[in-house]
PARO-33091 format. One line per 8 residues: number of its first residue (from 0); their letters; for each residue x, z, y of C-alpha. Coordinates in Angstrom, 2 decimals, decimal comma. Example, Ala and Ser with C-alpha at 12.3 -4.5 7.8 and 13.67 -1.06 7.14 Angstrom:
REM residues 2
0 = AS = 12,30 7,80 -4,50 ~ 13,67 7,14 -1,06
REM end
This chain:
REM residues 457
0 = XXXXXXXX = -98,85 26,11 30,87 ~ -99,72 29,55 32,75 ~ -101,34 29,34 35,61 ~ -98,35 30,85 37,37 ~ -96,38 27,93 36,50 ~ -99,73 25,43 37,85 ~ -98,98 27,36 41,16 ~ -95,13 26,40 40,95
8 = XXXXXXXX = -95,69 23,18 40,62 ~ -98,24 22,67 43,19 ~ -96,19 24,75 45,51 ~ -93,66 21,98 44,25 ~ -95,48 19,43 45,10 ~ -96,58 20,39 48,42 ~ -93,19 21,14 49,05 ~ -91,87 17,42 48,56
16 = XXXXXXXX = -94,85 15,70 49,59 ~ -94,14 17,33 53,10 ~ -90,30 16,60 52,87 ~ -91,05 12,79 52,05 ~ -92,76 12,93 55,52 ~ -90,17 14,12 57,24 ~ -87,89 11,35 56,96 ~ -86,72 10,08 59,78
24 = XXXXXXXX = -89,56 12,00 62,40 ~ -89,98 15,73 63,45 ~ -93,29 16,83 63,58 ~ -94,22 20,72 64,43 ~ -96,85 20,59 61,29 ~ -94,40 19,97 59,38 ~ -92,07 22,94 59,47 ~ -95,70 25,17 59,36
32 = XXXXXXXX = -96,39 23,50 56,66 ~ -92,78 24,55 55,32 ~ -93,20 28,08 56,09 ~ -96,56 28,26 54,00 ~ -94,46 26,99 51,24 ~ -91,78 29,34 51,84 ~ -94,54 32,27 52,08 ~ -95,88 30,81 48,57
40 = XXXXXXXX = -92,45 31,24 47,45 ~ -91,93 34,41 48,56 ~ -94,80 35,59 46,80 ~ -93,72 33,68 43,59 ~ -90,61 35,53 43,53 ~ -91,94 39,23 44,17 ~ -94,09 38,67 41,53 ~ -91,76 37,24 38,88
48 = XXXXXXXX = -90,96 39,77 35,77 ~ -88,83 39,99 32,94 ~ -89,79 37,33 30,41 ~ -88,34 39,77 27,40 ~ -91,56 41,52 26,13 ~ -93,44 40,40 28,90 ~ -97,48 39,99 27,65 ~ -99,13 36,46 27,35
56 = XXXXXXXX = -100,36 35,33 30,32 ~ -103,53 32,93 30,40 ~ -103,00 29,32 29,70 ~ -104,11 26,27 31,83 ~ -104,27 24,07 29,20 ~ -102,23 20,43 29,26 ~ -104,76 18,84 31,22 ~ -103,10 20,38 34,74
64 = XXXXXXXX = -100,07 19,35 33,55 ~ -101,48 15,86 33,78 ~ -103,53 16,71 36,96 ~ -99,83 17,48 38,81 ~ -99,27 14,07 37,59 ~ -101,90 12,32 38,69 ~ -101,45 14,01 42,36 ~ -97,98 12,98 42,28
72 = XXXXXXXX = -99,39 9,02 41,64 ~ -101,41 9,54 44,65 ~ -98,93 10,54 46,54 ~ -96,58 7,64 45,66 ~ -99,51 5,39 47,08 ~ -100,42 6,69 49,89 ~ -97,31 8,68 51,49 ~ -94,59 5,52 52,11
80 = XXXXXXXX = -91,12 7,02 51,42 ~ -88,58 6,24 53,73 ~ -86,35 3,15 52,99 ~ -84,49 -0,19 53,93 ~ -86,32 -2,44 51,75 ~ -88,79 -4,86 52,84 ~ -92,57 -3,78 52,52 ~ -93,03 -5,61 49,12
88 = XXXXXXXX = -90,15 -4,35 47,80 ~ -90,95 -0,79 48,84 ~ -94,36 -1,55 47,39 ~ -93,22 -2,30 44,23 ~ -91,59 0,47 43,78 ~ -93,80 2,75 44,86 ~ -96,43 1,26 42,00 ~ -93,50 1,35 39,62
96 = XXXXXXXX = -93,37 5,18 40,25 ~ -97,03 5,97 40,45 ~ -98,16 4,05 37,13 ~ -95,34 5,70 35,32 ~ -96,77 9,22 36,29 ~ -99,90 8,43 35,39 ~ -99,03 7,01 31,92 ~ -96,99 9,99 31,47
104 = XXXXXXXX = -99,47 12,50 32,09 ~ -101,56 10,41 29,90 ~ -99,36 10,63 26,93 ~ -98,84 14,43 27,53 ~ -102,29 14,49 27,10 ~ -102,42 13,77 23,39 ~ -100,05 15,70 20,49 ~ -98,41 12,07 19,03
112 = XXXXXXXX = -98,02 10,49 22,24 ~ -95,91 13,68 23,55 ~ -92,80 12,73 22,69 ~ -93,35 9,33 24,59 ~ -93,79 11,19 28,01 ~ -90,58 11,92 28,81 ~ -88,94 8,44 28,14 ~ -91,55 6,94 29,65
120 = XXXXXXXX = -90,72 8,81 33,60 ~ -87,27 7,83 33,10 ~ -87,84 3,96 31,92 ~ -89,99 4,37 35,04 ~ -87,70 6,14 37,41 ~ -84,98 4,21 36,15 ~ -86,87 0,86 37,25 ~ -87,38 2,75 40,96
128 = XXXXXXXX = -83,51 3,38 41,09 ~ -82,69 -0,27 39,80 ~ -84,96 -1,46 42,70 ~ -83,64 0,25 45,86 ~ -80,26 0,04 44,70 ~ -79,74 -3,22 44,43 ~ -82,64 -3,99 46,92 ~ -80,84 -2,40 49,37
136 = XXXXXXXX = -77,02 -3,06 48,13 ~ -75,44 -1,50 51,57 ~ -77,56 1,13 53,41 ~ -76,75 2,13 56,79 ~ -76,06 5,77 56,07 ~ -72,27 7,14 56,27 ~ -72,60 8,84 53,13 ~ -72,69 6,09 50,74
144 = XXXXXXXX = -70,03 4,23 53,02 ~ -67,98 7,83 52,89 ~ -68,43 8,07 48,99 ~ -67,89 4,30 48,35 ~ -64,49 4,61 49,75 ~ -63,89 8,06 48,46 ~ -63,83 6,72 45,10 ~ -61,96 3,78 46,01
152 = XXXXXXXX = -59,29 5,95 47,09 ~ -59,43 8,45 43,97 ~ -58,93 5,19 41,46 ~ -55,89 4,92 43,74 ~ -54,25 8,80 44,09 ~ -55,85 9,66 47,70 ~ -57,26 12,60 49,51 ~ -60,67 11,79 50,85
160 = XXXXXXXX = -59,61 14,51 52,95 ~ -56,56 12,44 54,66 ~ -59,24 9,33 54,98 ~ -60,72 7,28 57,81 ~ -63,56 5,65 56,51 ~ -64,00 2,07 57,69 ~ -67,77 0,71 58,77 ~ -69,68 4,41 58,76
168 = XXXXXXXX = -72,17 4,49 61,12 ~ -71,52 8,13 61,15 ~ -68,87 9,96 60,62 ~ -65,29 8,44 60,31 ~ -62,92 11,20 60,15 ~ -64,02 13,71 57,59 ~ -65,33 13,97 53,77 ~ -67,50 16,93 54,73
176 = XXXXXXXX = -68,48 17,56 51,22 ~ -65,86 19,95 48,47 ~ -64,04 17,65 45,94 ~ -66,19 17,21 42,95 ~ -69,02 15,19 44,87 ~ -66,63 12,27 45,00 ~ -65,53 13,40 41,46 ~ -69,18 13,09 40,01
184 = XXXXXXXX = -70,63 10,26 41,92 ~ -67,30 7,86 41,61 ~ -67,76 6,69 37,81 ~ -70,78 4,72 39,81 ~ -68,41 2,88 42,02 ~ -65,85 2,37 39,12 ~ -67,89 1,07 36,91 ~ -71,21 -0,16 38,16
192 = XXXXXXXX = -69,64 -1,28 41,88 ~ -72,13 1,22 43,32 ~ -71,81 5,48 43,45 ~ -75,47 5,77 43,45 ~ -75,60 4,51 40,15 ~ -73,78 7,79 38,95 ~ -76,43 9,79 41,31 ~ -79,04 8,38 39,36
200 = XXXXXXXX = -77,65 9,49 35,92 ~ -77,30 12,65 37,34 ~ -80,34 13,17 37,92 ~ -81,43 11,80 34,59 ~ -79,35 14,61 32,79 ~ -80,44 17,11 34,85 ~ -84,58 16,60 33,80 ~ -82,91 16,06 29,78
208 = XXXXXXXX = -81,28 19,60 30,77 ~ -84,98 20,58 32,18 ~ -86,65 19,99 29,30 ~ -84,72 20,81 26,71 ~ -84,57 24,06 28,46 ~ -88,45 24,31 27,84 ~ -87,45 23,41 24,02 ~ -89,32 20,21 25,13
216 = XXXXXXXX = -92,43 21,82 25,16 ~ -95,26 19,86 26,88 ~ -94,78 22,03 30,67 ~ -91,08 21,70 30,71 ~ -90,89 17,66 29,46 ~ -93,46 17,53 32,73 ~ -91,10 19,42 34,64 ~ -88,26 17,07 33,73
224 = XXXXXXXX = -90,79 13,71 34,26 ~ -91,78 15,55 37,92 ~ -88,03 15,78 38,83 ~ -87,59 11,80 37,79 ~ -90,80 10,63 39,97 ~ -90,72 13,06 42,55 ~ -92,14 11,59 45,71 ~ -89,27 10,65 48,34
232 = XXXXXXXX = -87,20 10,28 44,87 ~ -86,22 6,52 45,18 ~ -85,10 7,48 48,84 ~ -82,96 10,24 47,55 ~ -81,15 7,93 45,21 ~ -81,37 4,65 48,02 ~ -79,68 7,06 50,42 ~ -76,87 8,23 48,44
240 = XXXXXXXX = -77,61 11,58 48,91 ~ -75,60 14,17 46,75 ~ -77,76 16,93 45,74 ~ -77,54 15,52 42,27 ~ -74,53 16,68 41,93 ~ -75,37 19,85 42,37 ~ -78,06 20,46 40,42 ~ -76,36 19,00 37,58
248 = XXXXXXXX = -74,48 22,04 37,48 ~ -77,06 24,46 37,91 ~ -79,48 22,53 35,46 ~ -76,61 22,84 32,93 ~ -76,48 26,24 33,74 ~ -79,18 27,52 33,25 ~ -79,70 25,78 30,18 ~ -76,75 27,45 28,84
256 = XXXXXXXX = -77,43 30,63 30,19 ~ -80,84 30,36 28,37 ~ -79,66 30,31 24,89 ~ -77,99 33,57 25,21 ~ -74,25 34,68 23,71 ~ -71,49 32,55 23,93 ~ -73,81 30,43 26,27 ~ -73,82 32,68 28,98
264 = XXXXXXXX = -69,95 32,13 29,24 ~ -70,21 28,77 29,00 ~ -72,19 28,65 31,40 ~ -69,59 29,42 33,90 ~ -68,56 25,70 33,63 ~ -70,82 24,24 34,80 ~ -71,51 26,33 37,70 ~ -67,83 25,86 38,94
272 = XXXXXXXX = -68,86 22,36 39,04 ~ -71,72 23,04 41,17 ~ -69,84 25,24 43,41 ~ -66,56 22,74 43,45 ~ -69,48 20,30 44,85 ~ -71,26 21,35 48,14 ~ -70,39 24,37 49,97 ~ -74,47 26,12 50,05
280 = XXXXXXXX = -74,28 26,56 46,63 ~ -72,12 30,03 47,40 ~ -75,22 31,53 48,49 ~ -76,68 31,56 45,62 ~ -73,64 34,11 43,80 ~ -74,98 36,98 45,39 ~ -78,61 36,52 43,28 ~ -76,32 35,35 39,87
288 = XXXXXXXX = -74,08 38,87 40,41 ~ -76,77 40,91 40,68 ~ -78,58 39,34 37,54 ~ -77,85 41,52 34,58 ~ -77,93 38,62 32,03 ~ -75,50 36,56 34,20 ~ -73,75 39,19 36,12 ~ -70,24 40,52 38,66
296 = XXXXXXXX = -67,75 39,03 35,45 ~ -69,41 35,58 34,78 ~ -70,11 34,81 38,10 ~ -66,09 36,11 39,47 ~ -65,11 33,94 36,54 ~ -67,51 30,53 37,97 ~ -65,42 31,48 41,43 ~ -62,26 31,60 39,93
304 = XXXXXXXX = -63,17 28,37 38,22 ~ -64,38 26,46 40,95 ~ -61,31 27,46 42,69 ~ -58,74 25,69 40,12 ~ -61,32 22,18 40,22 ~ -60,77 22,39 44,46 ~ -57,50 23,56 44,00 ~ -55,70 19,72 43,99
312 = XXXXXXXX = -56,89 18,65 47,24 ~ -56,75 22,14 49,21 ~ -53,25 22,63 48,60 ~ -52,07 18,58 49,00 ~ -53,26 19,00 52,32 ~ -54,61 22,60 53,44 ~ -55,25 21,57 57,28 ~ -57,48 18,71 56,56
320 = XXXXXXXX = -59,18 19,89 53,69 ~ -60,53 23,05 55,91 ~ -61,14 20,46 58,91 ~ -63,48 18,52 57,19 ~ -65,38 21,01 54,77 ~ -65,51 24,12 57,14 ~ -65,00 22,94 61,02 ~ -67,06 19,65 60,71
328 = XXXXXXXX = -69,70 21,28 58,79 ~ -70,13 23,51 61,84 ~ -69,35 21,42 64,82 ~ -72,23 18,77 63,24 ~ -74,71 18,15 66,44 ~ -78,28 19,24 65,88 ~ -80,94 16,79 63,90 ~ -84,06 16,37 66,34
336 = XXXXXXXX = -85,24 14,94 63,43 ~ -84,97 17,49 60,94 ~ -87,87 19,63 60,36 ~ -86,66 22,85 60,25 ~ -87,15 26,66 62,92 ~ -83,74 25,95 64,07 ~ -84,89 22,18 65,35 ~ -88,29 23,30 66,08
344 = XXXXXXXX = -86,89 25,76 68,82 ~ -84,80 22,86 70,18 ~ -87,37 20,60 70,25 ~ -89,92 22,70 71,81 ~ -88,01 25,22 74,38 ~ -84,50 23,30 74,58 ~ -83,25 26,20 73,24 ~ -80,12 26,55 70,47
352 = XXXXXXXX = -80,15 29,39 68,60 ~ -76,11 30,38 67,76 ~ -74,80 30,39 64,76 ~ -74,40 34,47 64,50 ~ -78,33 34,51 64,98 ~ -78,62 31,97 62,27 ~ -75,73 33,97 60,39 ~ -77,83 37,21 60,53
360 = XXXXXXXX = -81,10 35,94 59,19 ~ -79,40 34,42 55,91 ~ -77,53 37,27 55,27 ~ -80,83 39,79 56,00 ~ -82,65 37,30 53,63 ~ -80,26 37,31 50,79 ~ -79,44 41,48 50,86 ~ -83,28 41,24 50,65
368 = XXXXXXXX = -83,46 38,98 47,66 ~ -80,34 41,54 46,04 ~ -82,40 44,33 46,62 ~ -85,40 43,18 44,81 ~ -83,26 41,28 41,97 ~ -82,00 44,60 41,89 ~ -84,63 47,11 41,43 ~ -87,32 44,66 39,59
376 = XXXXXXXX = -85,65 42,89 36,72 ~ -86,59 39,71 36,19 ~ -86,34 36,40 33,57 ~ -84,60 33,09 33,86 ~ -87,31 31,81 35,38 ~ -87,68 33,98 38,24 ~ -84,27 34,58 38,84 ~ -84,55 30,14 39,64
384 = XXXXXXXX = -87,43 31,30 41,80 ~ -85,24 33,87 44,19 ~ -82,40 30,87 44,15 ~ -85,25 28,90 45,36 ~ -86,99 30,62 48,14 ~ -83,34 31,89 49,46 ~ -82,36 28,25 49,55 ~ -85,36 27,40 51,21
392 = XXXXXXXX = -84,96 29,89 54,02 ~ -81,10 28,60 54,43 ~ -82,74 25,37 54,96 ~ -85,55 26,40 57,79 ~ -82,97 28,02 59,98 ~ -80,26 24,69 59,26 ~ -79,83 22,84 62,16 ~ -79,20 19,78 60,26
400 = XXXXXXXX = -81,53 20,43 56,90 ~ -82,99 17,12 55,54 ~ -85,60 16,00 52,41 ~ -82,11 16,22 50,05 ~ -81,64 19,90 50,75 ~ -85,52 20,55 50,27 ~ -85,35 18,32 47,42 ~ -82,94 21,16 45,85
408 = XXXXXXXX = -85,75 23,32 45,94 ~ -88,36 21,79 44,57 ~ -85,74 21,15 41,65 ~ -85,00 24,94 40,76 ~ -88,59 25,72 41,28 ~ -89,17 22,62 38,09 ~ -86,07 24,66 36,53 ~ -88,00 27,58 36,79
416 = XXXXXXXX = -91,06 26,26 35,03 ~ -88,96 24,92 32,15 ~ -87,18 28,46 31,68 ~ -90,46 29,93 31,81 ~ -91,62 27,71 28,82 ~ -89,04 28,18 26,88 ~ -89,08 32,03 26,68 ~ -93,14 31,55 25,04
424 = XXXXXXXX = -94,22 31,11 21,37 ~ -95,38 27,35 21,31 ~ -99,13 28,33 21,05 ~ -99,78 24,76 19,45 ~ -97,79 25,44 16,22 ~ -99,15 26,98 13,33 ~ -99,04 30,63 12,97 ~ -96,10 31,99 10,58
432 = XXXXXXXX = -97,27 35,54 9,16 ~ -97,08 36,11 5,85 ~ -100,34 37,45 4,42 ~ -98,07 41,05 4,07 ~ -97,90 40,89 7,50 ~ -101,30 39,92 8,53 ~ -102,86 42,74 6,52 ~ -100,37 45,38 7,79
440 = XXXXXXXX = -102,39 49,03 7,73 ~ -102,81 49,74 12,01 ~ -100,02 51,55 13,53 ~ -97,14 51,02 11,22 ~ -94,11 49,33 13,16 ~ -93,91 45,54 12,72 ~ -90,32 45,06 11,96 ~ -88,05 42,22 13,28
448 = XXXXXXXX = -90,30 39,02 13,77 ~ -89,58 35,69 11,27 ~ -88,13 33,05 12,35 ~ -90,40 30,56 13,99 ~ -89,90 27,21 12,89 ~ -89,12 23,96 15,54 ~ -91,50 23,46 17,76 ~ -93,52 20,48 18,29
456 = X = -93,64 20,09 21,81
REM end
């Protein structure tokens, strides 16, 4: 691990520890402490290069892999994640998550207990999940009500769009979310009697997808064991909320984007999935477009795809479909509770900003991120970083931003670490010159490199 990719994850860390202590309370700390993260960010981004012929950097060594770990334990300890189960319960699963970070940072520690790590978070995680789910079998949130029902009605041939939804606390009138949310999260419901069942799994594939991204190398199986036990985690999945699906898509992605080729048209799958899922992905198209690797035809052809997967319900009913995913989404009353600039103003002036103010800073903020994309190449790995802090920003000037959205970017920035692994020569494996090679006379061209065998890690 490079000691750019220790600051990630701290950042990471900070970033989540903060969002777990925003649920359900405002506090003005709070969104300063966000902004520091964002400025980290920013500063993470800017600084990103092209991983292709890009020098060594210095390593950290595994031992701050397992150091992130251990801070994570502490944080499951002391900082109480919001939930609906009774303080024992919550206890439990709060020791559940912190014992299997430190056992897996543990077992990172050593070469033949490596491969143990990453089973290990997700036995552990898994537990967690078990625990609030069926601790808490019916939260009193409308989106598991809404996306209980919305799978109900899929087994049966309905819109969610043409729905009322019966016992929300919330909203009754509106699926607010594109198509493939209910898609993704209703195998839960159909075969498990629960959607967040299929949120879990979701984001169990997405840290496989993170690791194997890092070709399972020590920092990017820690990566996929941080996204598992991430504090505020067990809320995300007791909650029902559906960034998972999401960042299914862009773990997928990226992963197939990574290995180059074919890959990088593959990739376009996925990422119509993501963007046939939640409406905030679109932000991120600008960044992919610009991206050389990626790029205008790839991500027209994602569009174009995610266009045919929302096609079914936009055309059965047009007026509806546009109600609840465009009109809703805006006419949603302010969070006093969210900790973001846009609630901070509220809460301390009484002041609303409008929504062209709010318009103009995203747009200012992602022409910026085009820009640099644009005139400083970088890797995989930083492009995750730009997707990253641009999300973040989108989420400081939301009016109704919450740990799930913020939970998004602590994911990409994992992503990011992951990509960044993978790109390296595994510095633990033997060294593969022939002696021809290793006595080559100084200043004769080295010829195409040999190819490395598996790594170990």
């Amino acid at each position: 691990m490079t000691r750019r990719e220790l600051v990630t994850l701290l950042v990471w860390w900070a970033l989540t520890a903060l969002a777990t202590h925003s649920v359900v309370r405002y506090r003005w700390w709070i969104v300063a402490g966000y902004l520091l993260v964002t400025a980290a960010l920013v500063a993470l981004a800017v600084t990103a290069r092209d991983d292709r012929g890009a020098a060594p950097a210095a390593s950290t060594g595994r031992r701050a892999v397992t150091g992130v770990l251990g801070l994570v334990a502490l944080t499951h300890l002391l900082l109480a994640p919001f939930s609906y189960l009774p303080p024992g319960g919550l206890w439990t699963v709060r020791a559940v998550l912190a014992g299997s970070a430190l056992l897996t940072g543990a077992l990172l520690l050593g070469a033949r207990t490596r491969a143990a790590a990453l089973p290990v978070a997700l036995a552990g995680a898994a537990g967690a999940w078990a625990l609030v789910v069926t601790g808490d079998p019916a939260p009193r949130i409308d989106v598991w009500v809404i996306l209980q029902q919305a799978a109900d009605g899929l087994l049966r041939g309905e819109s969610m769009y043409t729905a009322e939804w019966v016992g929300s606390p919330g909203i009754t009138d509106a699926f607010a979310y594109l198509p493939w949310t209910a898609v993704l999260t209703a195998p839960g419901r159909w075969l498990a009697g629960d959607v967040r069942w299929a949120l879990a799994v979701l984001v169990a594939f997405a840290a496989l997808c993170t690791a194997a991204l890092g070709r399972w190398r020590a920092p990017a199986v820690a990566a996929a064991a941080l996204l598992v036990l991430a504090p505020g985690g067990s809320t995300l999945v007791e909650q029902a909320w559906t960034e998972p699906t999401v960042l299914v898509g862009l773990a997928a992605w990226a992963l197939l984007v990574a290995r180059g080729g074919t890959g990088a048209w593959w990739a376009v799958v996925p990422l119509a999935v993501a963007l046939a899922a939640k409406q905030h992905v679109v932000v991120l198209l600008p960044l992919l477009a610009t991206w050389p690797r990626f790029g205008v035809r790839r991500t027209a052809g994602a569009v174009g795809g995610a266009a045919l997967l929302v096609a079914p319900w936009l055309l059965g009913a047009p007026r509806d479909f546009l109600h609840d995913t465009v009109r809703t989404m805006l006419e949603l009353p302010p969070l006093r509770f969210a900790d973001t600039l846009y609630t901070a103003v509220l809460n301390e002036t009484g002041v609303r900003l409008p929504l062209p103010v709010v318009g103009v800073l995203v747009v200012a903020v992602l022409a910026a991120a085009v820009v640099a994309l644009h005139r400083r190449p970088v890797g995989l790995a930083g492009l995750l970083t730009w997707c990253a802090t641009v999300l973040m920003v989108v989420n400081l000037v939301n009016k109704q931003a919450f740990y799930n959205q913020f939970w998004l970017v602590g994911a990409l920035l994992l992503l990011s670490v992951a990509a960044a692994t993978g790109v390296r020569p595994d510095v633990s494996a033997p060294p593969m010159a022939s002696p021809a090679r290793r006595h080559r006379p100084a200043g004769r061209p080295a010829g195409p490199p040999a190819p490395s065998s598996p790594s170990a890690g």
